[in-house]
C-alpha positions in Angstrom: 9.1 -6.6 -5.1 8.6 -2.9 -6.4 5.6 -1.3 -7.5 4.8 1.9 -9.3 3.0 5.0 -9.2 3.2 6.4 -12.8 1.9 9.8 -14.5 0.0 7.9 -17.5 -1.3 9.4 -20.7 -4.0 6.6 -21.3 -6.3 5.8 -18.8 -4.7 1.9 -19.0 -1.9 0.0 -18.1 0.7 -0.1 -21.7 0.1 -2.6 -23.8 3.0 -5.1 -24.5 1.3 -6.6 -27.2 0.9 -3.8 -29.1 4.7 -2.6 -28.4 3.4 0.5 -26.1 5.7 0.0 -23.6 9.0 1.3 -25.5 7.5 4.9 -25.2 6.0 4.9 -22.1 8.8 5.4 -20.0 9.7 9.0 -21.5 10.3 11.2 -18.5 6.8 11.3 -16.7 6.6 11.0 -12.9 7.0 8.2 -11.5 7.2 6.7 -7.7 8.6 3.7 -6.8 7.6 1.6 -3.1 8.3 -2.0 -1.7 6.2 -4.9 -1.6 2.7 -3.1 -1.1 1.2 0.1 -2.1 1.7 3.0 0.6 -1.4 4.6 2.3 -1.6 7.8 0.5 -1.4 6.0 -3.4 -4.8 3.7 -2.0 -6.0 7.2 -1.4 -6.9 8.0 -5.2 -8.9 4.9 -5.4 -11.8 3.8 -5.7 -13.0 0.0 -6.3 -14.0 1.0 -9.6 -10.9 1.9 -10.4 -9.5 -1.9 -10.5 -9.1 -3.1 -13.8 -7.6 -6.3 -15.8 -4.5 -6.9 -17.8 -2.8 -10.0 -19.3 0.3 -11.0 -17.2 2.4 -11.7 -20.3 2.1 -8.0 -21.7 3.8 -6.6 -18.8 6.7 -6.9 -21.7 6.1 -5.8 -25.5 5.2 -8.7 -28.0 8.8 -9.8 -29.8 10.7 -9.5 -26.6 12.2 -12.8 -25.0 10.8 -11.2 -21.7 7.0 -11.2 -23.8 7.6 -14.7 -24.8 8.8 -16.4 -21.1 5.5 -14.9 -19.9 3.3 -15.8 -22.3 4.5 -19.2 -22.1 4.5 -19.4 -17.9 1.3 -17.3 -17.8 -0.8 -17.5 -20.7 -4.1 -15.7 -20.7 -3.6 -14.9 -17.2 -4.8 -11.5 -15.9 -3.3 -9.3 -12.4 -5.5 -6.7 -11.2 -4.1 -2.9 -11.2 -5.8 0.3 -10.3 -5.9 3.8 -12.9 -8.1 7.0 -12.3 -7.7 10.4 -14.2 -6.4 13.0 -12.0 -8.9 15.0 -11.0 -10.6 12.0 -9.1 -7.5 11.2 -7.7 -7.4 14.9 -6.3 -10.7 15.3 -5.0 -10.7 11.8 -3.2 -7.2 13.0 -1.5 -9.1 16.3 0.0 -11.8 14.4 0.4 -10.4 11.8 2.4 -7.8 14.1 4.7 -8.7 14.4 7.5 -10.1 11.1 7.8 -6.4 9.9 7.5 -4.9 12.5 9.3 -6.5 12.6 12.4 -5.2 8.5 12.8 -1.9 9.0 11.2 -1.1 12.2 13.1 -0.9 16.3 12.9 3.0 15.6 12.3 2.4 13.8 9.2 -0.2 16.6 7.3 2.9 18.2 5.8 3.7 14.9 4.1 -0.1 14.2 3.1 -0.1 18.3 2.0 3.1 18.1 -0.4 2.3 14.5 -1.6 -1.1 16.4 -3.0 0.7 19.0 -4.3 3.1 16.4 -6.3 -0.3 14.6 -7.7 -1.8 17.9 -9.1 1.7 19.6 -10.2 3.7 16.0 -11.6 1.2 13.7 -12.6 -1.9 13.8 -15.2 -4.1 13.3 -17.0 -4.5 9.7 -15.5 -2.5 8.2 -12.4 -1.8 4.5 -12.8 -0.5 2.2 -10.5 1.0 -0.9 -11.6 1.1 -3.9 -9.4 2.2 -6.3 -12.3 4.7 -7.5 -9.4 1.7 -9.1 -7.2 0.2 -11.0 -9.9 -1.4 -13.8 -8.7 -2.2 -15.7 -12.2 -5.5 -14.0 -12.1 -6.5 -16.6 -9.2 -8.6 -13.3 -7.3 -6.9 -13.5 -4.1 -4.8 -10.1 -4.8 -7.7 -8.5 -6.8 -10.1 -9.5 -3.7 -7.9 -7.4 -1.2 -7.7 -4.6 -3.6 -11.5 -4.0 -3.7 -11.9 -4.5 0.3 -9.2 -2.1 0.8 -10.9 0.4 -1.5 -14.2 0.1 -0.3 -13.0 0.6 3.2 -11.7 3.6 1.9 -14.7 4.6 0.7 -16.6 4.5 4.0 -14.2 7.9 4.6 -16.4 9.9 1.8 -19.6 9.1 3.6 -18.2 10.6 6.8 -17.8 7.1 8.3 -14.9 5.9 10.0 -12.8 2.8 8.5 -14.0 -0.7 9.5 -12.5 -2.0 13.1 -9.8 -4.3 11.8 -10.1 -4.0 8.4 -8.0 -3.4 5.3 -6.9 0.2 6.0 -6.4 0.1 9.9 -4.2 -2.8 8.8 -2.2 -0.4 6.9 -2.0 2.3 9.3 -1.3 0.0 11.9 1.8 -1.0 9.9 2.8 2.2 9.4 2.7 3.2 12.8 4.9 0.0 13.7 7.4 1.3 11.5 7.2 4.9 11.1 10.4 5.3 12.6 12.1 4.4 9.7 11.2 6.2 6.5 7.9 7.5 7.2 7.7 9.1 3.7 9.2 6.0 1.9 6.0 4.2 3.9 3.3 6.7 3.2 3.8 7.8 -0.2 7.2 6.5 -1.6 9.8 7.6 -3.4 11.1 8.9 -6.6 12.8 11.9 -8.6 12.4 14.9 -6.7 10.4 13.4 -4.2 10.7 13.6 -1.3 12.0 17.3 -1.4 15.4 18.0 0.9 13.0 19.8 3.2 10.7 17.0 3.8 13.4 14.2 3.9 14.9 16.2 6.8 11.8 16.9 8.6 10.9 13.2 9.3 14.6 12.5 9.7 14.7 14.3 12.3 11.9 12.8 14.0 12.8 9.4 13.2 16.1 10.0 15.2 14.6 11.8 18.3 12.1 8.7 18.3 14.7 6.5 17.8 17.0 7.9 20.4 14.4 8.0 23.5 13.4 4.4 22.7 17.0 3.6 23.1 17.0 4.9 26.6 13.6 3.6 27.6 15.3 0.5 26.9 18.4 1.4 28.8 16.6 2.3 31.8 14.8 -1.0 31.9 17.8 -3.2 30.9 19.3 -0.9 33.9 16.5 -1.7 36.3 16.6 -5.4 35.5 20.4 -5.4 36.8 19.7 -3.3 39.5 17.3 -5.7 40.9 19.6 -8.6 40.1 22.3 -7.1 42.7 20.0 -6.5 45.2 18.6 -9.7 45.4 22.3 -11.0 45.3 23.3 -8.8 48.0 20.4 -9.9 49.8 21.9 -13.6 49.7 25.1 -12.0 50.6 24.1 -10.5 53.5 22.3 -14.1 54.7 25.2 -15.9 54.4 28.0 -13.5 55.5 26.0 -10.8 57.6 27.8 -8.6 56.1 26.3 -5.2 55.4 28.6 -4.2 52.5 26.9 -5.9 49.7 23.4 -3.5 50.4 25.2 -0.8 50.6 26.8 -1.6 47.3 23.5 -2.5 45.6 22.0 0.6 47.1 24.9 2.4 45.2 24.1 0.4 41.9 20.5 1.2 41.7 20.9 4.7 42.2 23.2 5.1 39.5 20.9 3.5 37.0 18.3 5.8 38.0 20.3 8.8 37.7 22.0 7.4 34.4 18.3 6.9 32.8 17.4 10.2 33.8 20.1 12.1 32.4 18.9 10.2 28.9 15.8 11.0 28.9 16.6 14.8 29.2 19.0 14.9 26.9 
């Protein structure tokens, strides 16, 4: 399920039933993410900014694509979100630190250059299109739009985001998986973006991340053993009397502790 983040010369979605959507896609930025818009796009909105269009002109009129959705949707309408780009702008300053201080100091030079891509790449409007989570204009999708955004909105009156609400939901996500692509989950992708420079940055950190939770789990999984053999040498001992097997498991644990060490120095 993708979803997009486009440069847009209208302040609206294309119109497939008056054949706009032939000349829309003529170079202009354009960001692609996965399943659920990232932090940083929410970031332009406002709940004002939610608007209607009709499922079936997601495709221009005359198309076989136009005609399948006209006939499985109708009239149906999906919520999507469009602002000109100096809102977008001011409510990305606006709302920085506010972000930043949850997200993290390491992640201002992504929230810094993703700015800089909005006011140098994008304009006059900024549209995103969430044709892909229409819902058949039942509410439920256009209902967690406007709570997201007016969480956000708590951030311009100096208030923090609601406890367990829409957006600490997103940055708890994030935080869950920021190890993988932290700019794919904050701000997506597309051409040019993320610059080499940026990409490298968080790839960096997603492997020193990656590699001491590996041995944080190495030195558990070792400690586990280790106090499997004692408590079999322990047996041992019982039923031969036999101080070997200790002396063994003694041996054992200290190796684990030594081996976990040397990982997490290294």
């Amino acid at each position: 399920m993708r979803l997009y983040l486009d440069s847009a010369l209208q302040p609206r979605t294309p119109d497939g039933s008056a054949g706009e959507w032939g000349d829309f896609f003529d170079g202009a930025m354009e960001l692609e993410a996965k399943n659920w818009p990232p932090l940083l796009w929410w970031a332009m909105f406002s709940p004002g900014d939610v608007v209607e269009a009709r499922i079936a002109d997601t495709e221009d009129a005359g198309t076989d694509e136009h005609a399948e959705l006209l006939s499985q949707w109708g009239e149906a309408t999906y919520p999507y979100l469009v602002v000109d780009q100096r809102t977008a702008l001011s409510r990305l300053h606006a709302r920085r630190q506010g972000l930043t201080s949850r997200l993290g100091a390491q992640f201002l030079p992504l929230y810094d250059e993703f700015v800089a891509l909005i006011d140098a790449r994008f304009g006059p409007y900024v549209l995103l299109r969430t044709e892909a989570l229409a819902d058949g204009g039942e509410g439920g999708i256009r209902l967690l739009f406007e709570e997201t955004l007016a969480d956000l909105e708590r951030l311009d009156a100096g208030h923090a985001t609601a406890v367990g609400g829409r957006v600490n939901s997103l940055i708890s996500d994030f935080q869950r998986w920021q190890h993988t692509d932290p700019v794919w989950l904050l701000a997506g992708v597309g051409d040019g973006w993320p610059s080499v420079a940026l990409r490298e940055r968080y790839a960096a950190t997603a492997v020193r991340r990656s590699s001491s939770q590996s041995a944080e789990r190495s030195t558990a999984v070792g400690w586990v053993w280790g106090v499997l053999v004692v408590v079999c040498s322990i047996g041992a001992y019982w039923l031969t009397g036999s101080v070997w097997p200790i002396v063994v498991a003694f041996g054992v644990v200290l190796a684990v502790l030594v081996a976990g060490f040397v990982r997490r120095r290294g």
